[in-house]
LONU-89624 format. One record per residue (C-alpha): residue in one letter; x, y, z. Coordinates in steps of 0.5 Angstrom, whole numbers, plus 2048, in hexadecimal, padded with zeros to 3 digits. Layout:
{a; {X; Y; Z}};
...
% end
This chain:
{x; {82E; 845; 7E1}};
{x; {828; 840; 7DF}};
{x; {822; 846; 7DD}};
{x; {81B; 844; 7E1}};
{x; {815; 842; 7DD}};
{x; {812; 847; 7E1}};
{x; {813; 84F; 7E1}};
{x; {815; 854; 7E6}};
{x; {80D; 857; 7E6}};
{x; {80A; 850; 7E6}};
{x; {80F; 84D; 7ED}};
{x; {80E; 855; 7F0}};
{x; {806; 855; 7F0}};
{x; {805; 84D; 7F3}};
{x; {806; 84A; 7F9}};
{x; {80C; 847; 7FB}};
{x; {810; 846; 7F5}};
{x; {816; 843; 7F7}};
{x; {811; 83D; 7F5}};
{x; {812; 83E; 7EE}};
{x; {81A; 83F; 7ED}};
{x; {81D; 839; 7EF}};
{x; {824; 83A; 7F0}};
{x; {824; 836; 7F8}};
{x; {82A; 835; 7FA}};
{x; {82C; 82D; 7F8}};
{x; {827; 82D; 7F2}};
{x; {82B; 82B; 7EC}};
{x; {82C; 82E; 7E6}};
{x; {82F; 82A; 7E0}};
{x; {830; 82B; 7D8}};
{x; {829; 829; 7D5}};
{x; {82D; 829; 7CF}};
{x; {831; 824; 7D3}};
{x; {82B; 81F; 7D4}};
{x; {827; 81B; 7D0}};
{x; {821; 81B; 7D5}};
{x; {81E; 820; 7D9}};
{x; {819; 81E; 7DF}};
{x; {814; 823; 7E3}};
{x; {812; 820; 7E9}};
{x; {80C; 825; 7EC}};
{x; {809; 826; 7F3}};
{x; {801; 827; 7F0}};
{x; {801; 82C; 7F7}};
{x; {805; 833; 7FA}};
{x; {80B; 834; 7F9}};
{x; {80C; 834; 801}};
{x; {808; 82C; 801}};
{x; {80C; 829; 7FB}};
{x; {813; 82B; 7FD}};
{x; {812; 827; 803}};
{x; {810; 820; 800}};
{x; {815; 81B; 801}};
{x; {813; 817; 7FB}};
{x; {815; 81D; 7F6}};
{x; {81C; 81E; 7F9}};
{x; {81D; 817; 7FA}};
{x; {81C; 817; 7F1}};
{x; {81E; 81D; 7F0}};
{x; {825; 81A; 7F2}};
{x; {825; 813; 7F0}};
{x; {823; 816; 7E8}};
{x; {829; 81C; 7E9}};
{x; {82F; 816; 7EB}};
{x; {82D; 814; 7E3}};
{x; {832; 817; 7DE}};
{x; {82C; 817; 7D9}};
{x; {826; 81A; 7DC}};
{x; {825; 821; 7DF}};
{x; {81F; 820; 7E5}};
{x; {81C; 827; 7E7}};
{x; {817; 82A; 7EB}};
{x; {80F; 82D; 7EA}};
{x; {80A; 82E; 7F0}};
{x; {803; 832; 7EE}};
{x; {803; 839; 7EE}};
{x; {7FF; 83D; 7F2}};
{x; {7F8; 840; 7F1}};
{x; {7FA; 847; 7F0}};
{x; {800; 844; 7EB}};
{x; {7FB; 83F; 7E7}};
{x; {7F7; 844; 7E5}};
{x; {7FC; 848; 7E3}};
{x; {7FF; 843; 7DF}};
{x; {7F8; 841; 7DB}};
{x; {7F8; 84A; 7DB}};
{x; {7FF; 84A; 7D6}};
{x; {800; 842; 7D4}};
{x; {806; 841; 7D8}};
{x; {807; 83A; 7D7}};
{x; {809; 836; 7DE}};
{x; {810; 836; 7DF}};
{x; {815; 831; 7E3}};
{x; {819; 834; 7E9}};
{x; {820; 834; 7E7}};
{x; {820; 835; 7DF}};
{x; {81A; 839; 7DF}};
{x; {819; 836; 7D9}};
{x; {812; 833; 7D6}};
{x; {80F; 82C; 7D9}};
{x; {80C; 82A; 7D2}};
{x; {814; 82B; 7CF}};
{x; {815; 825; 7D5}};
{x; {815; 81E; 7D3}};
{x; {811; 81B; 7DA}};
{x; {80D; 81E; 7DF}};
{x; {80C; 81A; 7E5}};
{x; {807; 81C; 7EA}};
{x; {807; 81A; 7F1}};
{x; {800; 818; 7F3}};
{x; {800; 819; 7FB}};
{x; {7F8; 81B; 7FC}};
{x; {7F3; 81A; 7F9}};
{x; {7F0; 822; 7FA}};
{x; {7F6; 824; 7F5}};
{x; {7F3; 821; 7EE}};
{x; {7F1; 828; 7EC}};
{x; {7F7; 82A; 7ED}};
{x; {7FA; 824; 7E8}};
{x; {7F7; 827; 7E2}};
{x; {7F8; 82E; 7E5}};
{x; {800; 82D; 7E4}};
{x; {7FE; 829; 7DC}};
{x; {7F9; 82F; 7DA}};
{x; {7FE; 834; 7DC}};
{x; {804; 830; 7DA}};
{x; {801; 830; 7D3}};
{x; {802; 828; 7D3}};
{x; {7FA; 825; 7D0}};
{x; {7F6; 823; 7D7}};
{x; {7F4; 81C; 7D4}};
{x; {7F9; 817; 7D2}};
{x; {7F6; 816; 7CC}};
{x; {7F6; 81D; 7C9}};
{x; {7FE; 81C; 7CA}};
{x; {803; 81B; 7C4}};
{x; {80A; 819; 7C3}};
{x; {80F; 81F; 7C6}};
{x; {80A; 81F; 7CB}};
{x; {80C; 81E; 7D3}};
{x; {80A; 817; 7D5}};
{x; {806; 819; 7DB}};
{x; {807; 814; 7E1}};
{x; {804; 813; 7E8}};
{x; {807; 810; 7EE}};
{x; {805; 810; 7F6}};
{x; {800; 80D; 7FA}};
{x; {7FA; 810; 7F6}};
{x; {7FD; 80C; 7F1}};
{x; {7FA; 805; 7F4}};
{x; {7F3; 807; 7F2}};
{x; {7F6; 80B; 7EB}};
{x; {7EF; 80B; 7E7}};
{x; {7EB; 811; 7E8}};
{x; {7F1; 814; 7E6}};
{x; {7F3; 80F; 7E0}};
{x; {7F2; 813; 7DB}};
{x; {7F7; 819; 7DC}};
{x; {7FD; 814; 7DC}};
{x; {800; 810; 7D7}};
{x; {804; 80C; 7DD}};
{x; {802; 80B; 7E5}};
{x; {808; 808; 7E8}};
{x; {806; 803; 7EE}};
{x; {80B; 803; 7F4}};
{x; {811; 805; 7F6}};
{x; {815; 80A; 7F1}};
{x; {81C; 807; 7F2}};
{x; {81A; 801; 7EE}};
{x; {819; 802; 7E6}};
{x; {81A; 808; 7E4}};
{x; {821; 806; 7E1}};
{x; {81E; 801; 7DC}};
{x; {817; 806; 7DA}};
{x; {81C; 80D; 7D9}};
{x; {821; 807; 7D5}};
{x; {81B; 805; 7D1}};
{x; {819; 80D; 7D0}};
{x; {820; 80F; 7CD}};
{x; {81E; 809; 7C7}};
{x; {817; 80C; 7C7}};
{x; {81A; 813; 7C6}};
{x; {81F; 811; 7C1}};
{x; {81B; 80C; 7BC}};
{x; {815; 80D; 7B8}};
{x; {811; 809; 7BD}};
{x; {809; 80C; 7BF}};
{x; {808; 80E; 7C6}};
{x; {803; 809; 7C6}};
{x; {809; 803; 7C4}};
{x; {80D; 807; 7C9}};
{x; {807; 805; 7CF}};
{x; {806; 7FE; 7CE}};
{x; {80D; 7FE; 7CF}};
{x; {80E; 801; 7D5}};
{x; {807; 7FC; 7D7}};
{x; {80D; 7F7; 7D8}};
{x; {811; 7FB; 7DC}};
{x; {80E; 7F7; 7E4}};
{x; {80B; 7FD; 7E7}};
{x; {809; 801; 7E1}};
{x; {802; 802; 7E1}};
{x; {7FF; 805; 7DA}};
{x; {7F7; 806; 7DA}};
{x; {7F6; 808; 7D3}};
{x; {7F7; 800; 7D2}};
{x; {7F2; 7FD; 7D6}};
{x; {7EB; 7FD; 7D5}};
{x; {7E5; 7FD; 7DB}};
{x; {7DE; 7FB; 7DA}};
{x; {7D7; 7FC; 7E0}};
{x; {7D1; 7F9; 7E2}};
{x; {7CB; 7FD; 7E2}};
{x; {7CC; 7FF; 7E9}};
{x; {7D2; 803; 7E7}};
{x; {7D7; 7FD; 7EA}};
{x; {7DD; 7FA; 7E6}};
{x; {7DB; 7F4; 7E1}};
{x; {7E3; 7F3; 7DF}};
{x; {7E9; 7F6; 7DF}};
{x; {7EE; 7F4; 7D9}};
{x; {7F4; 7F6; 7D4}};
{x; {7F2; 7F8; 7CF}};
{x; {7F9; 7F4; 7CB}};
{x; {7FB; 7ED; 7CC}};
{x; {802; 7ED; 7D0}};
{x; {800; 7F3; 7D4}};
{x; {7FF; 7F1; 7DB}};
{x; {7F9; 7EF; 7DF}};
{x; {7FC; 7F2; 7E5}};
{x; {802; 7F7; 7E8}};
{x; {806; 7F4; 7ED}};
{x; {808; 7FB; 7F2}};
{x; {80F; 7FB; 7F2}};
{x; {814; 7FB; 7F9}};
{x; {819; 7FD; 7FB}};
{x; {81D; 7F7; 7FF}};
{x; {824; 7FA; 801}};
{x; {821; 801; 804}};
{x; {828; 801; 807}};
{x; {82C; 800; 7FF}};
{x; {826; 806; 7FD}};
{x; {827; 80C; 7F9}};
{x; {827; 811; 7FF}};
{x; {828; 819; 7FE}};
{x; {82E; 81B; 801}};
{x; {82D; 823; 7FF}};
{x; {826; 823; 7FF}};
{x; {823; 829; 7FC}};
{x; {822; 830; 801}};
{x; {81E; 835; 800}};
{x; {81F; 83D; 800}};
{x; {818; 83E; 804}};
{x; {814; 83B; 80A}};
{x; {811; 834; 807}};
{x; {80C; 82F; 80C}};
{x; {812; 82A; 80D}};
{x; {818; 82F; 80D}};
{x; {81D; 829; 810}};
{x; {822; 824; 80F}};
{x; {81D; 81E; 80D}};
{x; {820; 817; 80F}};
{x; {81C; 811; 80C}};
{x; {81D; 80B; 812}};
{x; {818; 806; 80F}};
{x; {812; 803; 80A}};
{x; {80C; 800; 80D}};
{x; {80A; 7FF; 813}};
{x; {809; 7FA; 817}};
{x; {802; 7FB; 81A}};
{x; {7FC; 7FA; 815}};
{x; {7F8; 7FE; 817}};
{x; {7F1; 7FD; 813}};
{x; {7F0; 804; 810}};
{x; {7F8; 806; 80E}};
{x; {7F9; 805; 808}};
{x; {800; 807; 808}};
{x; {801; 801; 80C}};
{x; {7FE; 7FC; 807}};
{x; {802; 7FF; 800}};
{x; {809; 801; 804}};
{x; {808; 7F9; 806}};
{x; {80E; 7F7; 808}};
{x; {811; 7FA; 80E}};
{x; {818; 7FC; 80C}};
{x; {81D; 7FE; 811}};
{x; {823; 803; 80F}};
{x; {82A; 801; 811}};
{x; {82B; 806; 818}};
{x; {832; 806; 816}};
{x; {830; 809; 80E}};
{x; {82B; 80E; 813}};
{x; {830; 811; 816}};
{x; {834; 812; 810}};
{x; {82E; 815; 80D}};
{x; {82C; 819; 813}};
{x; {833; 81D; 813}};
{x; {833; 81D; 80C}};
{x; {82E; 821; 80A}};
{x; {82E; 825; 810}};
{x; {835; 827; 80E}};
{x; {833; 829; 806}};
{x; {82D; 82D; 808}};
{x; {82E; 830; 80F}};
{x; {827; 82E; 811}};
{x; {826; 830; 818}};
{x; {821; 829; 81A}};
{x; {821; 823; 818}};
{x; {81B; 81E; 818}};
{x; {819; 816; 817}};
{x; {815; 813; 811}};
{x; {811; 80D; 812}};
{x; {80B; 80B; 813}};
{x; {80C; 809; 81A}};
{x; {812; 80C; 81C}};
{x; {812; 807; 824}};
{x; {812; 801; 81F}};
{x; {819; 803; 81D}};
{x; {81D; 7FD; 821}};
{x; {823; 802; 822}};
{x; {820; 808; 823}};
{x; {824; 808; 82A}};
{x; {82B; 809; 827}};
{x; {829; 80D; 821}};
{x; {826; 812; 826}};
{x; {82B; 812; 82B}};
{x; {830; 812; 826}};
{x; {82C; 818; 823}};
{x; {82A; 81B; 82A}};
{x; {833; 81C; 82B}};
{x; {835; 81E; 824}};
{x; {830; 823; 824}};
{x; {82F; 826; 82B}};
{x; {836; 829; 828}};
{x; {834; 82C; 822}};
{x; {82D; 82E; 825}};
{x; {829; 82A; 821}};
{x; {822; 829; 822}};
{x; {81F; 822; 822}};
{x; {818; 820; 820}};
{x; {816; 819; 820}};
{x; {80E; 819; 81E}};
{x; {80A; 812; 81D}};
{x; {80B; 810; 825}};
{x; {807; 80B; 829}};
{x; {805; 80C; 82F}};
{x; {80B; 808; 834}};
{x; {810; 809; 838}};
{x; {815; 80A; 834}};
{x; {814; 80F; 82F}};
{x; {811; 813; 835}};
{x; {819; 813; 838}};
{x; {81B; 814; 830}};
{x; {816; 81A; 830}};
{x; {819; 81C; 837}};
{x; {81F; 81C; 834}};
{x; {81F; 821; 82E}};
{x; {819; 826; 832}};
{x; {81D; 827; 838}};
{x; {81C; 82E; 837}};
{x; {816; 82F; 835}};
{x; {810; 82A; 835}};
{x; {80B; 82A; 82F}};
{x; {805; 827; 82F}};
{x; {805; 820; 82E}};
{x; {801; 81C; 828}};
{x; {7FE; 815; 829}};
{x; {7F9; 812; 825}};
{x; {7F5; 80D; 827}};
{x; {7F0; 80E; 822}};
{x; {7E9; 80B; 825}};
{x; {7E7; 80D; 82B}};
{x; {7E5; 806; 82F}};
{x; {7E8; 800; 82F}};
{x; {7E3; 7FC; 82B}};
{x; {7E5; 801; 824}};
{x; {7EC; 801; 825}};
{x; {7EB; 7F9; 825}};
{x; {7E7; 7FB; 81F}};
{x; {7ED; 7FF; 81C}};
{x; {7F2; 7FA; 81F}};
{x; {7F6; 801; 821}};
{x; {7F9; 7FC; 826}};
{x; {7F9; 801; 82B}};
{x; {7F5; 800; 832}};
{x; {7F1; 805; 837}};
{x; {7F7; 803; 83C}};
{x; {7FD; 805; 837}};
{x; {7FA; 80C; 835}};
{x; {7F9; 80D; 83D}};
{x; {7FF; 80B; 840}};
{x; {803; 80F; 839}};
{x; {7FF; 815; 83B}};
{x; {801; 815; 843}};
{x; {807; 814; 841}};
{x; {808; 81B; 83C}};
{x; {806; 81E; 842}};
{x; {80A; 81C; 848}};
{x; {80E; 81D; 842}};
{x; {80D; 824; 841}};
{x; {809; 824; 83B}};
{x; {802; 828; 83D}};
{x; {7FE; 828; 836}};
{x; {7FD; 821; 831}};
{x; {7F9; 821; 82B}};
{x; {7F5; 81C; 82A}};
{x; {7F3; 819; 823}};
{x; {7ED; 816; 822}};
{x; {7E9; 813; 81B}};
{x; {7E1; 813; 81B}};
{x; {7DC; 80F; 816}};
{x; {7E1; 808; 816}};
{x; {7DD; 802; 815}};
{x; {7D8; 7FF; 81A}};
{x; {7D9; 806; 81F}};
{x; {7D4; 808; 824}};
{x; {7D2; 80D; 828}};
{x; {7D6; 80A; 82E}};
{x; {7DC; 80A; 82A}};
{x; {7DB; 812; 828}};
{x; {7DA; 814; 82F}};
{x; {7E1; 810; 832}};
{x; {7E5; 815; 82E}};
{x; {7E2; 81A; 833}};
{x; {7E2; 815; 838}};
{x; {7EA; 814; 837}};
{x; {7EC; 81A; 836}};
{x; {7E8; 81C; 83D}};
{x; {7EC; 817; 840}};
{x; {7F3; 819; 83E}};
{x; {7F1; 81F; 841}};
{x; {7F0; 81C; 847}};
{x; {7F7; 819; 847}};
{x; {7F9; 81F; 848}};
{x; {7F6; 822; 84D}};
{x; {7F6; 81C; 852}};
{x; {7FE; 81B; 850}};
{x; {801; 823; 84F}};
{x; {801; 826; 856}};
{x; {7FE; 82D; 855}};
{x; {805; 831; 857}};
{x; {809; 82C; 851}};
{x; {804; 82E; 84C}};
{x; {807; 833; 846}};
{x; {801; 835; 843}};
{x; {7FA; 832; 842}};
{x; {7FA; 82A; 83F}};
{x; {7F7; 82B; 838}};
{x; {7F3; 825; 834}};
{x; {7F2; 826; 82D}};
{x; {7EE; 821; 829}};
{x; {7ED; 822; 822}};
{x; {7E8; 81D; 81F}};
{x; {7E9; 81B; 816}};
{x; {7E4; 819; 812}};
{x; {7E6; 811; 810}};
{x; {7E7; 80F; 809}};
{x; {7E8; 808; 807}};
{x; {7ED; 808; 802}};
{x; {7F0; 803; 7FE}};
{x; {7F4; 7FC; 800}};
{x; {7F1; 7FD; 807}};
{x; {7EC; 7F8; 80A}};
{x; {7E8; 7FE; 809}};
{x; {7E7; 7FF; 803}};
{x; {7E0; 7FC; 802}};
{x; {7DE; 801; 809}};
{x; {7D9; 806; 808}};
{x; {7DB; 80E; 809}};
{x; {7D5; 811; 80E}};
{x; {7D2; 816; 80A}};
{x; {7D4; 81D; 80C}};
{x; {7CE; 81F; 810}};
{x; {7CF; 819; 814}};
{x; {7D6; 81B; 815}};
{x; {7D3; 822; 818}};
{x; {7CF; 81F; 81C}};
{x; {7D4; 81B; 81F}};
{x; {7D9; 820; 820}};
{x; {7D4; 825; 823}};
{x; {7D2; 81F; 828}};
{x; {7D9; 81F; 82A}};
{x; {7DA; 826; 82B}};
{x; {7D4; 826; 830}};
{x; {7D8; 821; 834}};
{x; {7DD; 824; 834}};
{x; {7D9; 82B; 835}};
{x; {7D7; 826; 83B}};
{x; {7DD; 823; 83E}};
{x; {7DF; 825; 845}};
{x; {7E6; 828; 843}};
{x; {7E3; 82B; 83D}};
{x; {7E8; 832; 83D}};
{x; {7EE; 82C; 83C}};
{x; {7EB; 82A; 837}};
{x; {7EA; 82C; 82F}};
{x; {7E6; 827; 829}};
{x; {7E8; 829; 822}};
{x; {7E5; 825; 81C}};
{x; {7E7; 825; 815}};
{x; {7E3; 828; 80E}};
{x; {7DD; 824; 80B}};
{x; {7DC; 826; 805}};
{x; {7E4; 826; 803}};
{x; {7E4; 81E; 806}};
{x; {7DE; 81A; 802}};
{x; {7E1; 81D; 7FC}};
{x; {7E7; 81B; 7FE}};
{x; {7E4; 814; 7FF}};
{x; {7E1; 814; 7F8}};
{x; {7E8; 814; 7F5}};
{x; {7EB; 810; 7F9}};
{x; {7E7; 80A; 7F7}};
{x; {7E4; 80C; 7F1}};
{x; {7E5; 80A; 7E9}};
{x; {7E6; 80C; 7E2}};
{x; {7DF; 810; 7E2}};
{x; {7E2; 815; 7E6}};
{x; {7E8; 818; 7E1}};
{x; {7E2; 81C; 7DE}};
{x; {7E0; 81F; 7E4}};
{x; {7E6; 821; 7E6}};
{x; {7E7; 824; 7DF}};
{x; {7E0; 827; 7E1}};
{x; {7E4; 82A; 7E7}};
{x; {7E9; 82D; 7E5}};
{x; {7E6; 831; 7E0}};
{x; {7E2; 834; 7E5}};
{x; {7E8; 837; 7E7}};
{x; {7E9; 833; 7ED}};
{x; {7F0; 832; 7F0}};
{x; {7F2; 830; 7F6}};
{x; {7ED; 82D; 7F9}};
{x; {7F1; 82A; 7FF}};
{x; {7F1; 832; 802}};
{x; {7EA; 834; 805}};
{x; {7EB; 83B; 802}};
{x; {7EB; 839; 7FB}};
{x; {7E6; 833; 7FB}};
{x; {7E0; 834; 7F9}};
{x; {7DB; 82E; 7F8}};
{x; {7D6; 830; 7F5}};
{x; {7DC; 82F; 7EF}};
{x; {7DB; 827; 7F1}};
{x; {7D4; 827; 7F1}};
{x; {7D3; 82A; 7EB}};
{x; {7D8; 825; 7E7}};
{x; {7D6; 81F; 7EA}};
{x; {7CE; 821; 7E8}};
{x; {7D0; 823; 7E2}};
{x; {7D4; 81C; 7E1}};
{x; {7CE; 818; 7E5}};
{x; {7D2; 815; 7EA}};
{x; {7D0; 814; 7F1}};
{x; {7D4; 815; 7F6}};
{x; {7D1; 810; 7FB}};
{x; {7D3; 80A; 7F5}};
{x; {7DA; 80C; 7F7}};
{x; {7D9; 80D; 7FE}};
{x; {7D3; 80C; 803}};
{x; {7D3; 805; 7FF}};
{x; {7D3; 7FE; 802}};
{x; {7D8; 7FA; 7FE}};
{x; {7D8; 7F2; 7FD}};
{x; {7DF; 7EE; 7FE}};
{x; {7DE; 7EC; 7F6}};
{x; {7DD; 7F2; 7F3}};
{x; {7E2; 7F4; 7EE}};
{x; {7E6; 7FB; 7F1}};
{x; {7E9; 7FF; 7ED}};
{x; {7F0; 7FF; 7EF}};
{x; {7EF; 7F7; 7EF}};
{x; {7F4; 7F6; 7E9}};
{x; {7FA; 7F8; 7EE}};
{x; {7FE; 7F2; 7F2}};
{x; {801; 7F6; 7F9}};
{x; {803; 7EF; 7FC}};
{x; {7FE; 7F0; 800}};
{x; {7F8; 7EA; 7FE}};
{x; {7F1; 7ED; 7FC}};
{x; {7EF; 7E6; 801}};
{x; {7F4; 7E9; 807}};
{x; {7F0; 7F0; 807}};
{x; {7E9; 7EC; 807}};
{x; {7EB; 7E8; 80D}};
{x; {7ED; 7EE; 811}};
{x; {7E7; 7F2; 80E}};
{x; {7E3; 7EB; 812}};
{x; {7E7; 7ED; 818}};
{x; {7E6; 7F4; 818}};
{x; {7DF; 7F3; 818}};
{x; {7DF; 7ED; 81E}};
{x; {7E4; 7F2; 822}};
{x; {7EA; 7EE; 821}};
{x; {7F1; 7F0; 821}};
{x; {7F6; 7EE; 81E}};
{x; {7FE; 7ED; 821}};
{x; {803; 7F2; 81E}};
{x; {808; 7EF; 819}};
{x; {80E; 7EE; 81E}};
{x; {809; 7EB; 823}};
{x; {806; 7E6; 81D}};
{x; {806; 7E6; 816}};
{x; {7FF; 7E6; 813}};
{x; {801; 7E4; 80D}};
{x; {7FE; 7E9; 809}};
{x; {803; 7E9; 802}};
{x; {808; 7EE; 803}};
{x; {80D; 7E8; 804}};
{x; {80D; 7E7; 7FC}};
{x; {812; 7ED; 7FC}};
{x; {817; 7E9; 800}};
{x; {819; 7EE; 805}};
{x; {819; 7F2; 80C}};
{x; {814; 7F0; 812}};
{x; {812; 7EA; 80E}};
{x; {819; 7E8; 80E}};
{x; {81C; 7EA; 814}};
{x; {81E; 7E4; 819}};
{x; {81E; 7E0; 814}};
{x; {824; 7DC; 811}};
% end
């Protein structure tokens, strides 16, 4: 019996406590004694939020098939158990042994939203691991960050003593090698961190050095040491087929937000849409086998009793052989009385006849993302989608039976009007319309729903956005007001609704997402305010941000309502993604000259990623 880190009287007077037992079923157990390295991989959010990120179960099985590591797992504690935690000096605790984070030899954290950065120190205070890299000694877990926030690591920098840039099934061998001779020799830390700086992908911002102009923009960037690299090469992974994979993924005792066999079809995407970062980092674009899928699939199925299956990808219709994995699928799993799920969807004709297929029962609202509401900013954007695709999806949907869309929109993207606000109203109207002139009033199950739901834009690093300026909240206000009349004003108003995000938490999360070094103090300054959990409207608090940022005398417009110069050195500029600083700059012209750009099947751009020598740059190719 393992004994809990927390007692009776503490698990019975908080919400939820099975987040904090551990013992799920497929979680491994071992022998510490047996191992010579043990890893915690954290989840800076709810248990709920954590259990249901692939990264981590994908990690969490590779480190677990080594015979000398033992990977666990840690989420953040609530508010009502943080408190208590600080009340009675509890350390912070892994799931499945219960036992002290600081007793572990690494703490990786996974850097998923840049909202969470709080809750990174959250998890270091309590676990009584020293919060700044430098204060930590021998003895002490190595802290290492990975995850797409990782791309723009710097407002963070002095809190990790490694960032790992790129794709976690890469080197993580070598740098748990070179730590078992760091732990078994008279090597210093700082030895054993110049070493690991070798190991490609490896990131140690102690070792780098970073001078401003008098404007606050950066004068140079450097190591420190000579032999440590200039720049990080972003590790890939080419054979996603040969990729470690978990079969027995790990499966909660209570409701999580993704409470379902994940199945991972590819990386990358296609499309390159000028504001998706995640369609620049993950570049390639890397298909899985169908015939590895379908192992998975009945695998992971088999091992946890899951009752719904989803697909992962960042354009699941780009998949080519989508159509045999999903009637393969749909056959296998209609027995079995599987639900199957497949987000990431375009707007065609086969994935409505997919989604036809697996919603036969009961229809749910379809989601499409057209992101811009004319024409002219989804040239901007290069969405790649046309006015004539997202009316004929819609009309289809609806001879379909579908009778409720939602409909995804961003506002302040770079050169936007007031005509292009007032087409997200405008188009909405008109798919409400398609269902009026094309449903006969005795097939109509129900009223036809439109929703749309309007984000706050923020330009992110390694997109041809990244030099965009954010509008201020008050403009963001402005226009979503402006189009709420408009819908206020529309002829089918009743089938409409209009829905828009919160301000005050999205400029923050602008000033992370492209801000530097100056910021770790401000962060500090947060946290000691007593804020945690930002990304949840009920524990946010901004005058906390206001009054750090004051203190620290940082202007926010710097990092967001600013114009940036092509040649201005970035703060995340010292990491190599493939993707060519020269390729971002050409598409930022063509953003502004309303120039779209052919998807990578249609044409190759050549923006870089074929340096890695593998997926959509290759195919057809002898």
């Amino acid at each position: 019996m393992r004994k809990l880190a927390l007692s009776d009287e503490i698990l019975m007077s908080i919400e939820k406590p099975a987040r904090y037992i551990g013992g799920e079923y497929n979680s491994v157990m071992k022998d510490k004694e047996q191992v010579d390295v043990r890893f915690c991989m954290c989840f800076p959010d709810v248990y709920e939020i954590g259990m249901s990120h692939l990264g981590i179960q994908i990690l969490y099985d590779m480190f677990n098939r080594r015979e000398d590591t033992w990977c666990e797992r840690v989420y953040s504690p609530w508010p009502d158990l943080h408190k208590v935690m600080k009340e009675q000096h509890i350390p912070l605790f892994a799931l499945e042994s219960q036992d002290p984070l600081k007793e572990f030899d690494f703490l990786g954290i996974t850097l998923q939203y840049e909202m969470c950065y709080t809750n990174i120190l959250q998890v270091l205070d309590l676990a009584e691991i020293p919060i700044w890299s430098k204060d930590r000694k021998k003895g002490d877990p190595i802290v290492i960050g990975g995850g797409p926030c990782s791309y723009n690591p710097e407002p963070i920098a002095d809190f990790f003593d490694i960032f790992y840039i790129g794709e976690g099934e890469t080197v993580y061998g070598d740098l748990i090698e070179l730590y078992k001779i760091y732990k078994h020799s008279d090597m210093t830390r700082e030895e054993f961190l110049i070493k690991v700086s070798q190991i490609p992908g490896l990131y140690v911002p102690a070792l780098y050095d970073v001078t401003y102009h008098e404007d606050g923009t950066i004068a140079s960037f450097g190591p420190k040491y000579e032999g440590v690299p200039k720049t990080i090469l972003k590790q890939v992974v080419t054979d996603m087929s040969s990729a470690v994979y978990p079969e027995k993924p790990v499966v909660s005792y209570m409701k999580v937000t993704q409470d379902r066999v994940v199945l991972e079809i590819m990386r990358g995407c296609i499309r390159g849409c000028r504001f998706c970062q995640a369609g620049m980092i993950y570049r390639p674009t890397r298909p899985k086998d169908v015939n590895v899928l379908k192992h998975y699939a009945e695998a992971m199925l088999d091992n946890t009793g899951q009752e719904e299956i989803t697909f992962s990808s960042l354009s699941s219709s780009d998949y080519q052989s989508l159509p045999e994995l999903t009637d393969c699928l749909i056959e296998k799993m209609d027995n079995n009385h599987v639900n199957i799920s497949l987000p990431s969807l375009r707007i065609d004709a086969f994935s409505l006849d997919v989604m036809q297929k697996i919603q036969d029962i009961k229809k749910n609202s379809l989601t499409f993302a057209p992101e811009a509401g004319t024409q002219r900013l989804r040239n901007v954007i290069n969405k790649g989608l046309t006015k004539e695709n997202i009316l004929n999806g819609s009309l289809q949907a609806f001879l379909g039976g579908w009778n409720k869309v939602k409909l995804y929109f961003m506002m302040g993207l770079p050169t936007e009007t007031y005509d292009d606000i007032t087409g997200i109203a405008d188009l909405s109207e008109e798919i409400s319309e398609l269902y009026f002139a094309n449903i006969p009033k005795e097939k109509r199950d129900g009223r036809v729903m439109v929703s749309a739901s309007a984000s706050y834009f923020v330009p992110k690093p390694f997109t041809p956005f990244q030099w965009a300026p954010m509008i201020t909240p008050e403009e963001f206000q402005k226009r979503a007001y402006f189009v709420k009349d408009k819908f206020r004003e529309a002829k089918n108003h009743k089938s409409l609704k209009f829905a828009y995000h919160e301000a005050d938490i999205t400029i923050l999360e602008g000033l992370l997402a492209r801000g530097d070094r100056k910021l770790c103090q401000v962060i500090y300054d947060v946290y000691q305010s007593g804020q945690i959990f930002d990304a949840w409207t009920e524990y946010f608090d901004k005058s906390n941000w206001d009054n750090a940022l004051e203190k620290n005398h940082i202007d926010i417009g710097f990092y967001t309502y600013r114009d940036r110069c092509v040649d201005e050195i970035l703060p995340w500029d010292f990491i190599d993604i493939g993707v060519t600083r020269k390729f971002m700059e050409k598409e930022w012209e063509r953003a502004q000259a309303e120039v779209v750009t052919p998807n990578c099947r249609m044409k190759c751009s050549g923006c870089g990623a074929a340096k890695f020598g593998g997926g959509v740059c290759f195919e057809n190719k002898n």
